[in-house]
N, C-alpha and C positions, 0 to 999 in steps of 0.2 A: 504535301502539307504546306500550308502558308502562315506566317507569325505575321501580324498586322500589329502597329506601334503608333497609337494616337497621338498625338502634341496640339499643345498652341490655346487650352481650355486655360483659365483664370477668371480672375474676380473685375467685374465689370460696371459700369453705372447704365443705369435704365438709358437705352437711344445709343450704346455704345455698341463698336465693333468687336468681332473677335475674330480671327482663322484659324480652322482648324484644319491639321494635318493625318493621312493615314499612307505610313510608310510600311512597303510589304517586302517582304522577307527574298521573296523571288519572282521571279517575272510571272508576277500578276495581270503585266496589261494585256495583254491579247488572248489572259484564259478564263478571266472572272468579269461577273459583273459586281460592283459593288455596292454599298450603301451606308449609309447614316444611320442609325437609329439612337434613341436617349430615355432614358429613367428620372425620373424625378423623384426625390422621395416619397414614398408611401404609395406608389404609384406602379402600375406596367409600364414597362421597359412598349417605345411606342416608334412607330415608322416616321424619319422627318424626312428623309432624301435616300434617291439611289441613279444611278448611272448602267446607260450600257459599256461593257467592256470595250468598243470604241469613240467612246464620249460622247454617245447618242444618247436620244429618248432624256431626258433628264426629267424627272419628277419629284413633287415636293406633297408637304401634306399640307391642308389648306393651312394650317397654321402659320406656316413661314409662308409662305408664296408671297413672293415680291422684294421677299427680307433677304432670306437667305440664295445661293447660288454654289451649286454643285461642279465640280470639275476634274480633271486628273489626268495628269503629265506619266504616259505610259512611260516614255521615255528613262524617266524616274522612278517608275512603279510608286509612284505617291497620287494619293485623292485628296484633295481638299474641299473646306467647306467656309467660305466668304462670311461670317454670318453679319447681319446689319443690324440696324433699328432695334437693338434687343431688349426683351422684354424681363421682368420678373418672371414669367410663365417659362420658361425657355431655358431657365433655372433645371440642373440635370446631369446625371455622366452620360458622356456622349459615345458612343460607342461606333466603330465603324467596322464593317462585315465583309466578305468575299460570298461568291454564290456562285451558282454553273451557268454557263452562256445562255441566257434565256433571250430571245429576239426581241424581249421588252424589258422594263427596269419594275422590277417586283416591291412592292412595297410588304410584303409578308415574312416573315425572319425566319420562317420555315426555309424560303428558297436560299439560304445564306448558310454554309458550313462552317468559314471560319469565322471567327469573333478577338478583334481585338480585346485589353482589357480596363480601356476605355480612358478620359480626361473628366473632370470637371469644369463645368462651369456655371459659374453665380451670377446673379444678373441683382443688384441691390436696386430698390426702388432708392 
């Protein structure tokens, strides 16, 4: 079992930065791959980012691409998430996931078992 602990979500102005943190309970890094995903209200809970378990493969969804940047310090068992340029859209709890070793970074919350229980973040025009 792994308990994952989001941080670093608040209230932000449109173009502005945020980092978010996912800190893991136990030595996640060399057994999970991880990911990003976010809810907006009214909305499906949607794929933004995931990582392979040796901070390979990084993928995004078109929507951030170029904004955001995925990472994660095994050493710490922590994942972060850079986010940039941010938008009103991007407005959401963000949640971030564990998953089983897969040789690629999954963008489907199917391959993911545990679920943090997530941050906020606002983005005000």
């Amino acid at each position: 079992q792994v308990q994952l602990v989001e941080s670093g979500g608040g209230l932000v102005q449109s173009g502005g930065s945020l980092r978010l943190s996912c800190a893991a309970s136990r030595r996640a890094s060399s057994m999970y791959n991880m990911g990003w995903f976010r809810q907006a209200p009214g909305k499906e809970r949607e794929f933004v980012s995931a990582i392979k378990w040796d901070g390979g493969f990084p993928v995004y969804a078109d929507s951030v691409k170029g904004r955001f940047t995925i990472s994660r310090d095994n050493a710490k068992n922590t994942m972060y998430m850079q986010m940039n340029s941010l938008k009103p859209d991007d407005t959401g709890v963000y949640y971030c996931a564990a998953g089983r070793k897969l040789p690629y970074s999954s963008s489907s919350d199917g391959d993911y078992a545990y679920w943090g229980q997530g941050t906020q973040v606002a983005v005000s025009s």
